[in-house]
N, C-alpha and C positions, 0 to 999 in steps of 0.2 A: 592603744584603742580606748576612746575614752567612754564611759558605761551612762547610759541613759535613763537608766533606773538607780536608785538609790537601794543601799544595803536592806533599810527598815520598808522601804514601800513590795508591795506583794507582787510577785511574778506569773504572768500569767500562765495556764488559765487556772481559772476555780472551775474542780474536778467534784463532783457529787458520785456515791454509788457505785467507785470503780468497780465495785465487785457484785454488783447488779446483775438479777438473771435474766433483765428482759431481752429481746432479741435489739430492742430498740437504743439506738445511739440516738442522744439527744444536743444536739450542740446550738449555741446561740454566740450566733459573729460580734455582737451589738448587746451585749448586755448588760454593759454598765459605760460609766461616762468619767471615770476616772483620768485625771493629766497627770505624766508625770511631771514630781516639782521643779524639776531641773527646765521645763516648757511654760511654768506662769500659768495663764491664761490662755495662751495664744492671741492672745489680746481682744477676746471674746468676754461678753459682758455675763453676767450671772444670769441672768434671765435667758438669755439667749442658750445656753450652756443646760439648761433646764429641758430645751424644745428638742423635739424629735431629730433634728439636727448633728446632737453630739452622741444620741445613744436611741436603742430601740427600748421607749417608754414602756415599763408594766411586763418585758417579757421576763426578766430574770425572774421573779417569783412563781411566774406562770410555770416556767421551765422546773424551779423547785418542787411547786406540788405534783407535776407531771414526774416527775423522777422519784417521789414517796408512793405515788399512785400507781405507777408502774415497775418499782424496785428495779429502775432504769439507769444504766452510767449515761451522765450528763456533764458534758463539758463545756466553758462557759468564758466568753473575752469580758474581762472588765474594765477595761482602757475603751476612750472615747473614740467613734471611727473618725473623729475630725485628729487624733495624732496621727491616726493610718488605720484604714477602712481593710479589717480583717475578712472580707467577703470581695474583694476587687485584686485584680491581679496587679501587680508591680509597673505594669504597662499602662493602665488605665489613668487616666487623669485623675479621675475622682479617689485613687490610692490613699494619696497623700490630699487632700480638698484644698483649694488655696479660696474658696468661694463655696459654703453647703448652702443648697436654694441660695438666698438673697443677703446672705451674710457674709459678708469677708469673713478672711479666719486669718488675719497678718502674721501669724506665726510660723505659716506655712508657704510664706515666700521667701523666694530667694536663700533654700536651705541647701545647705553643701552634700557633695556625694557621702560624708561622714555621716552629715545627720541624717540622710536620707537609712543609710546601711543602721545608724543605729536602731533607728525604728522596728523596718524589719527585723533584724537581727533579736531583738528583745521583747518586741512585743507579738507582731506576726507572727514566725518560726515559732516560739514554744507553744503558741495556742494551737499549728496545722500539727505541729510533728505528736502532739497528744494525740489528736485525731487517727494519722499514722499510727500509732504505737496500737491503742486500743484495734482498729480496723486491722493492723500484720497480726497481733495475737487472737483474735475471731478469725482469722482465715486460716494460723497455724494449730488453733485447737476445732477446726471444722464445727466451728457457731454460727448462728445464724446475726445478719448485723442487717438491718435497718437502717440509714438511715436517715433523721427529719433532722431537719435547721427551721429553727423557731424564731420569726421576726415580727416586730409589729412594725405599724406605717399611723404617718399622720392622717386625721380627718380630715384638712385641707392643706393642698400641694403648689404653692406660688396662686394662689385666689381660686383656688378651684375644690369642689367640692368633690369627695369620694362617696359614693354609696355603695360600695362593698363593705360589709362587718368583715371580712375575711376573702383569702386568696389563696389558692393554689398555685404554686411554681412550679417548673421543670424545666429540661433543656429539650435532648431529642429526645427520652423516654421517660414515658410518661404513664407506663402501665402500671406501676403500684398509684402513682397521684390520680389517672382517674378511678380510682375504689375510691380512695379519700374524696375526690372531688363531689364525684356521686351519694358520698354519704353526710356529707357535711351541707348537699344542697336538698337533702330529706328531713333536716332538722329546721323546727316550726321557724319562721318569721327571719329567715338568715338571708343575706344576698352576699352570696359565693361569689367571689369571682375565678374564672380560668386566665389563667397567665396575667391575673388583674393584681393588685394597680403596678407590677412589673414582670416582666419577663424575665427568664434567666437566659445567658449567653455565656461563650467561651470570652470574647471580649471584655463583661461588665462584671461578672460574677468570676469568685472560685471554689468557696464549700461545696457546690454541688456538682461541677463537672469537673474538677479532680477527685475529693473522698467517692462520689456517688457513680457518676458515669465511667470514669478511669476504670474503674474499679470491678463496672457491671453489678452495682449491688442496688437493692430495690431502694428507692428513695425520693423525699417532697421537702420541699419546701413551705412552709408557711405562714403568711399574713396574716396579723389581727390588727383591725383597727385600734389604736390604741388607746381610746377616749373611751373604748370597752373592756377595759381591766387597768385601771386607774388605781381600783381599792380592790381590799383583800378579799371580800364576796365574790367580784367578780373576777377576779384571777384563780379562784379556786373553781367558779361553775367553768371558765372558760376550761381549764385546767383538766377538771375531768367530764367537760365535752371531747375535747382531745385524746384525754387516753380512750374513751370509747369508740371514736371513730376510727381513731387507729390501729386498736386492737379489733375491730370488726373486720376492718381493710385488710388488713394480715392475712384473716381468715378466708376471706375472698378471694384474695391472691392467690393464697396456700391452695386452696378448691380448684382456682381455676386452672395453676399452673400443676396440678399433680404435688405437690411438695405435704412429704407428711406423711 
């Protein structure tokens, strides 16, 4: 079996805070945009490799202060989703991208069932089964586990223009995300969206209806535009706009569903 990652290059994920007390699981599918060197380029140019494309712009730091600000375990992909898209199922087309938007990605053609398995095998599998591991020891120490998958999204999508700062996700449940939705559309000058600018599905999506719905554990997804935490001011206000909404939500939930 030949290995897709090299000895010296890093395995994913990057784990923040294992021992964090919040109730809050923090994961990010798209957090960085790392190839391995054994892949090139994919024959992807540098600018291109830059864009929204290969990675979700500005969340990993987001995700950082939000993990200091919440004394939150945060786990974190930092391979590019153009090697293999850690929030899409095995079955999905967009898995493996042979085309993100309007960009070919030739590295992603015509790859054998080896390369296909190493992918998963190396990069996939270790970032869900952290997921797993954290989520089996919150249910065998009777903790409470949250939890939020933190994405951003481009400002404009193949020529089209997005007017959501932000989005809420979900699948069929949706009762912790409407707190969040509710609370995050009460803060000045923000246009929220609901299931904007995507939806989640069993089809297109996996962080959220295997760790979240499988699971029956309260949990959202989240959208930022990303042209809105670009630099460290604004990933730090986005940052702890988020643990406040969050941590309010909780509360609401906690309230509404008796818990507590």
């Amino acid at each position: 079996m030949t290995s897709l990652l090299a000895p010296d290059e890093p395995a994913p994920p990057i784990t923040l805070r294992p021992d964090g007390a919040s109730p809050f699981l923090l994961v990010a599918d798209h957090a960085g945009r790392r190839i391995p060197r054994k892949l090139g380029d994919l024959g992807v140019s540098e600018s291109e490799l830059r864009r929204h494309i290969a990675w979700d712009v500005g969340i990993e730091p987001v995700v950082r202060f939000m993990a200091d600000e919440l004394d939150a375990h945060a786990i974190m992909q930092p391979y590019s989703r153009l090697v293999i898209d850690c929030n899409r199922p095995f079955a999905a087309e967009s898995s493996i991208a042979k085309i993100s938007e309007n960009t070919p990605v030739p590295g992603n053609v015509k790859l054998t069932d080896e390369d296909i398995a190493a992918r998963q095998r190396e990069i996939f599998a270790p970032y869900h089964d952290a997921i797993t591991r954290e989520l089996d020891r919150r249910a065998r120490e009777d903790r409470p586990a949250f939890l939020v998958a933190m994405h951003s999204f481009t400002p404009v999508y193949k020529g089209v223009q997005r007017p959501w700062h932000a989005g809420v996700l979900y699948n069929r449940d949706s009762r912790f995300a409407a707190f969040v939705l509710r609370l995050l559309r009460e803060e000045d000058d923000l246009v929220v969206g609901d299931q904007e600018p995507y939806k989640v599905s069993d089809d297109h999506d996996h962080t959220i209806p295997v760790h979240g719905e499988q699971r029956g554990l309260p949990h959202v997804a989240i959208e930022i535009r990303h042209d809105l935490i670009e630099n460290e001011i604004d990933q730090r206000a986005w940052a702890k706009r988020m643990c406040r909404v969050l941590t309010e939500a909780k509360r609401l939930r906690d309230e509404s569903y008796g818990v507590g």
